[in-house]
N, C-alpha and C positions, 0 to 999 in steps of 0.2 A: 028858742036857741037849742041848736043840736050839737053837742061834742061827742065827737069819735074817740075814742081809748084803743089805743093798739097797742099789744104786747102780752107777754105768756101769763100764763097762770101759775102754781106753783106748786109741789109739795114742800113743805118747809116742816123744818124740825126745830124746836125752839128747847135752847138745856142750859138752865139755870142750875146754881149747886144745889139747888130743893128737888129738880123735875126735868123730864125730859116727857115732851109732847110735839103731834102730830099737826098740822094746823096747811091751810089752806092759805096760798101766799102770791105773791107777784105785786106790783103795783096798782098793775090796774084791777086787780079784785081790790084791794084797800081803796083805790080812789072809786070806786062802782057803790062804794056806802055812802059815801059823802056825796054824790052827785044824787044817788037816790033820796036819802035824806032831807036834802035840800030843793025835791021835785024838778031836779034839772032834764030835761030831754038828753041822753046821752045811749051812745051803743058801744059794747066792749066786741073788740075783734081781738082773739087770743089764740096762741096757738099752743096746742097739750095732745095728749093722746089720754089722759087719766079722768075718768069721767066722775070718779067718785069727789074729784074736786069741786064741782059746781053743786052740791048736794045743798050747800049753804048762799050761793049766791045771791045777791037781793030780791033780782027780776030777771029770771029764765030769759024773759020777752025782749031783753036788751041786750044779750050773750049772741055774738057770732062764732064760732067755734071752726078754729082753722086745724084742720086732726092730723096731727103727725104720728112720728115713730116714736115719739119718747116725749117726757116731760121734764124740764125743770127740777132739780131738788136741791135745794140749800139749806144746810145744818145750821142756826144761827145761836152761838154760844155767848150768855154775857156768864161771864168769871165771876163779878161782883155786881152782886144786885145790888148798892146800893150806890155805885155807877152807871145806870145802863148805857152812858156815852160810850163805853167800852165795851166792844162786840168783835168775835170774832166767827168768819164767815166760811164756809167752803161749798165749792158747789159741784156737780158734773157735768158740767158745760156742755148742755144737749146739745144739738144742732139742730135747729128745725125752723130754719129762717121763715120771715112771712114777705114772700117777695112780689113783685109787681103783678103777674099774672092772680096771687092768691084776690088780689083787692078788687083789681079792675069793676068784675061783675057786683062784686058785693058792695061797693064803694056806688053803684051805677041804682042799686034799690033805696039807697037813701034819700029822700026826696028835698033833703035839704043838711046843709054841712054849715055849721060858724066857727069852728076848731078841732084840730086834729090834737092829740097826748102822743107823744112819743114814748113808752117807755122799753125800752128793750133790755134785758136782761144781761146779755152777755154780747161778744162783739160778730155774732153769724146771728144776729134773728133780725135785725134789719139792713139789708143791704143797702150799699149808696144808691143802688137802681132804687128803690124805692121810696127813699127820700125823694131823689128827683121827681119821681111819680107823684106824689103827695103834693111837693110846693107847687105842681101845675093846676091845684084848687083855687091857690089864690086867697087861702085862711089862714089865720093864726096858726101857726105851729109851736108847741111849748113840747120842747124835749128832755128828758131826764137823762144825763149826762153818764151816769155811773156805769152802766152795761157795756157803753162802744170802747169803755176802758180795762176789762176785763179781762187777763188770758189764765188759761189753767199755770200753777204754779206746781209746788212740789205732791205729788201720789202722796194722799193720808190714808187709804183705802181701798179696797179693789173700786171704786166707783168713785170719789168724791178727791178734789183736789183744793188744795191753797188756793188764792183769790191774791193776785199780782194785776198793776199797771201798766198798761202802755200804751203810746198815744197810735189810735191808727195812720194809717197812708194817708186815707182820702178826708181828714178831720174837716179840711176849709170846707171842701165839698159842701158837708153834712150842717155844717154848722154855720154855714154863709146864708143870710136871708132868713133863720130861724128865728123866729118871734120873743121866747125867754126859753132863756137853756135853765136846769136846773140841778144844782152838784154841791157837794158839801167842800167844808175848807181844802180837805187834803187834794181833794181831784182841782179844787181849782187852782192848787198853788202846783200843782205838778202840769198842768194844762196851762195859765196864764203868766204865773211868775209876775202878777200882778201889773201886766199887761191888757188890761182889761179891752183896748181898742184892736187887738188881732185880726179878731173876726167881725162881721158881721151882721150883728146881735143885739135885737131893740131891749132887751132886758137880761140881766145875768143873777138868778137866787141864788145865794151863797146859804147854806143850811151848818148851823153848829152844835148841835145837841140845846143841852140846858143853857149854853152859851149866847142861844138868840141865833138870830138869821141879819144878814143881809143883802140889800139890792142896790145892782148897778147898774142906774139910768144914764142918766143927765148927771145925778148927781148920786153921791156915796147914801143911802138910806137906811140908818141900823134899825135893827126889828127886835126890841127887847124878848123872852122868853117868859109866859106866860108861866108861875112857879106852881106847882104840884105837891102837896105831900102826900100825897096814897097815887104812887106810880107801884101799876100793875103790870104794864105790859109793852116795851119800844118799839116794837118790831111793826114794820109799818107807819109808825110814825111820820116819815119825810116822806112819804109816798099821799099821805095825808095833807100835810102841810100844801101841798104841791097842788093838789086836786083844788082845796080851799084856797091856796092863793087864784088859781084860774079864776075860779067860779067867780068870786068879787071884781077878781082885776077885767072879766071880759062886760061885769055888768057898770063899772066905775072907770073913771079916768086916772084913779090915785092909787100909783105903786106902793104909798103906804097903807092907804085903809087896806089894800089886799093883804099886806105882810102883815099889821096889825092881826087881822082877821082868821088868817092863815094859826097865827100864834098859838091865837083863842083854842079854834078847833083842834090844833094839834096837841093842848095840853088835856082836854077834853079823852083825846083818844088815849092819852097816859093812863089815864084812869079806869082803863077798860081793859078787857083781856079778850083780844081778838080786833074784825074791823072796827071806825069808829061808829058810836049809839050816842045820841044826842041825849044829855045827860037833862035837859028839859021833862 
């Protein structure tokens, strides 16, 4: 089993009232520990131009590297540590889309595909051209929801801005025939207004901090929240979740063992400061 990870990498800055640190961020670096962990066959396609990012990566050997003009940076603030549901975020909304020509060739040396990740950061890193492109595999597509809702909000800085929603143009497009989208309460209640049949979407995760998760099949599935006392570190967390829900759900038929599962891991990475380490 081969999963594809497309999406940026990051620099990210993480500032609690104790600490302010530097740390290496995006989605799909936090889901590339858990896949590797787990000895999953997987390739991450990303696009950055910052190479001291990848210094920590898991396996060089599974890193596509799509080189732009800029990278990514998101400041990630929790207020109160002994909330970390409460986070606030800003980013500089690079531009450095990864579009259909970028894949074609690199998509063409894979000798075998069973799932594509979507994670896109902000709403210019995956065009619709490229989704199109993608679903004409004919595999799973699990997409992380949060980024196509992204626009820059108020200047906090010569470079970094507020983090505001809004829903794009071309949403149906993107999100018709998508396998499980994956987005927390507030994106899904500004996206569905609890409409869950809109689109065309064999699975919808709904992610809640300490709250629990759930999934919309067939049928409503809540996903308790695995409890923690020695949380270390959120950041990345549902980027985790995400990875681990895949992995179970593409090897099992049960939307709950995956969110079960997912839970597990993701409390696991509370415990940790930085990606997840299997605490085994």
């Amino acid at each position: 089993m081969t999963i594809v990870v497309i999406g940026p990498l990051t620099q990210d800055q993480i500032i609690t009232s104790n600490s302010k640190t530097f740390a290496t961020g995006g989605a799909s670096y936090f889901q590339s520990f858990v896949f590797e962990e787990f000895n999953i066959d997987f390739v991450v396609i990303a696009n950055f131009d910052n190479f001291n990012l990848i210094k920590d990566f898991p396996n060089l050997d599974n890193l596509i590297p799509i080189i732009g003009d800029d990278t990514h940076y998101f400041i990630n603030e929790y207020p109160d540590e002994s909330n970390l549901d409460i986070r606030k975020q800003y980013s500089n909304f690079a531009d450095i889309p990864i579009l259909k020509s970028h894949l074609e060739s690199v998509l063409e040396d894979i000798s075998q595909i069973d799932a594509f990740i979507l994670n896109p950061l902000n709403k210019n890193d995956l065009p619709v051209e490229t989704f199109d492109f993608l679903k004409t595999f004919n595999v799973p597509i699990y997409l992380s929801l949060q980024g196509l809702l992204r626009i820059p909000g108020e200047k906090i800085d010569g470079t970094n801005y507020c983090i505001e929603l809004e829903k794009p143009d071309n949403l149906d497009r993107i999100l018709n025939s998508i396998t499980a989208l994956f987005l927390d309460e507030n994106e899904a209640k500004f996206i569905f207004d609890n409409n869950f049949d809109k689109y065309d979407i064999g699975e919808i995760v709904i992610t809640n901090g300490s709250d629990g998760s759930r999934i919309i099949c067939d049928d409503e599935i809540k996903i308790k929240a695995v409890e923690v006392d020695n949380i270390k570190d959120a950041t990345g967390c549902g980027d985790t979740y995400m990875a681990a829900y895949i992995l179970k759900r593409l090897l099992s038929n049960s939307p709950k063992e995956a969110g079960d599962f997912a839970s597990l891991i993701a409390s696991e990475k509370l415990m940790s400061v930085g990606p997840y380490k299997s605490l085994i």
